[in-house]
C-alpha positions as CSV (number, residue, x, y, z in Angstrom):
1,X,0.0,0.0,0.0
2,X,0.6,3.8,-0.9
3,X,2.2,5.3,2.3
4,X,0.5,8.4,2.8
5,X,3.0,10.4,5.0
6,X,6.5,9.4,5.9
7,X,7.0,7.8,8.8
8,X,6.5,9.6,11.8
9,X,5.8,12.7,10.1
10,X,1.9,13.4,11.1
11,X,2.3,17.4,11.7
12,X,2.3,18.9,7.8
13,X,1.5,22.6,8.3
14,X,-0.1,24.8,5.2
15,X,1.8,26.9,3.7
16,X,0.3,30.4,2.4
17,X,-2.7,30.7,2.3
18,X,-4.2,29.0,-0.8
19,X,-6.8,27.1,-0.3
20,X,-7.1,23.1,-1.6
21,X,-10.4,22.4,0.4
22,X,-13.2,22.9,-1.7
23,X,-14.6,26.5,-2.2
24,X,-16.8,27.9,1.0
25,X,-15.5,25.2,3.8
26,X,-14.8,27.0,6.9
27,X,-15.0,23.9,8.8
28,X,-12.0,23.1,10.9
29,X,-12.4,19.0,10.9
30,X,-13.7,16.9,9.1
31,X,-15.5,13.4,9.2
32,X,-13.8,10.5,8.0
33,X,-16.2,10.3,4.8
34,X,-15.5,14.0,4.0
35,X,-11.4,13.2,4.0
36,X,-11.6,10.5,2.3
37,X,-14.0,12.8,-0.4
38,X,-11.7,15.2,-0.9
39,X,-8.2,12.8,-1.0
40,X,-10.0,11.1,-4.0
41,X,-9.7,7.4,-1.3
42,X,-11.9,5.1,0.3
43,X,-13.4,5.6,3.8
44,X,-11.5,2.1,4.6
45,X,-8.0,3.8,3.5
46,X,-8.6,6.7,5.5
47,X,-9.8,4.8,8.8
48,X,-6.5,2.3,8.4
49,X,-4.4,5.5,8.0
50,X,-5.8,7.1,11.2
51,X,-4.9,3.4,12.7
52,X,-1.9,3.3,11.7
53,X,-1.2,6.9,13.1
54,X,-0.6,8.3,9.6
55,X,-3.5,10.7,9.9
56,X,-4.3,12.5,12.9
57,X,-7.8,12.4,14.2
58,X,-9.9,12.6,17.6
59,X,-12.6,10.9,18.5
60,X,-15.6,12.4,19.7
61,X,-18.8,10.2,21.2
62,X,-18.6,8.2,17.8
63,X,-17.3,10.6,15.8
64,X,-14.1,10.3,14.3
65,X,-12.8,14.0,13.0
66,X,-9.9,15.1,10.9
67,X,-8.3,18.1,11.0
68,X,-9.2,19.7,7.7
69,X,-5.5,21.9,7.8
70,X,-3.8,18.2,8.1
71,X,-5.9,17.2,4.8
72,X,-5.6,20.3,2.5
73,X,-1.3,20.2,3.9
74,X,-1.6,16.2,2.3
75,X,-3.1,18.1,-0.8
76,X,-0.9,20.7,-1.2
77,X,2.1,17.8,-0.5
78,X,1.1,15.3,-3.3
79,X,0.5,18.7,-5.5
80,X,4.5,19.4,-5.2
81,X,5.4,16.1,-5.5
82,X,3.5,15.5,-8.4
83,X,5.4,18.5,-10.1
């Protein structure tokens, strides 16, 4: 499998201020379904990756949140590598 992040490295920061997420979200987390959404995956890949400590997330009641910085920094990340 695709390693998301390298190992260890779970605190990407964004850089500037240009905007991956789509258009209007002010939200500061997001579900598991919305991550997976935007990073073009499967729910499954993005609830192993939180597992596996690849993705950050907290779990509140029995919801399971993402930081929405940590998802548009993976964004911007496979944007530059991709260059």
């Amino acid at each position: 499998m695709k390693r998301l992040l390298p190992e260890g490295n779970t605190k990407l920061l964004p850089e500037g201020n240009t905007k991956l997420l789509p258009e209007g979200n002010t939200k500061r987390t997001l579900t598991k379904e919305e991550a997976a959404r935007i990073l073009g995956v499967s729910k499954e890949t993005v609830h192993r990756q939180i597992k596996a400590g690849k993705i950050p997330a907290v779990r509140i009641g029995r919801r399971v949140l993402v930081p929405a910085d940590f998802v548009e920094a993976l964004l911007r990340k496979w944007e530059k590598d991709s260059e």
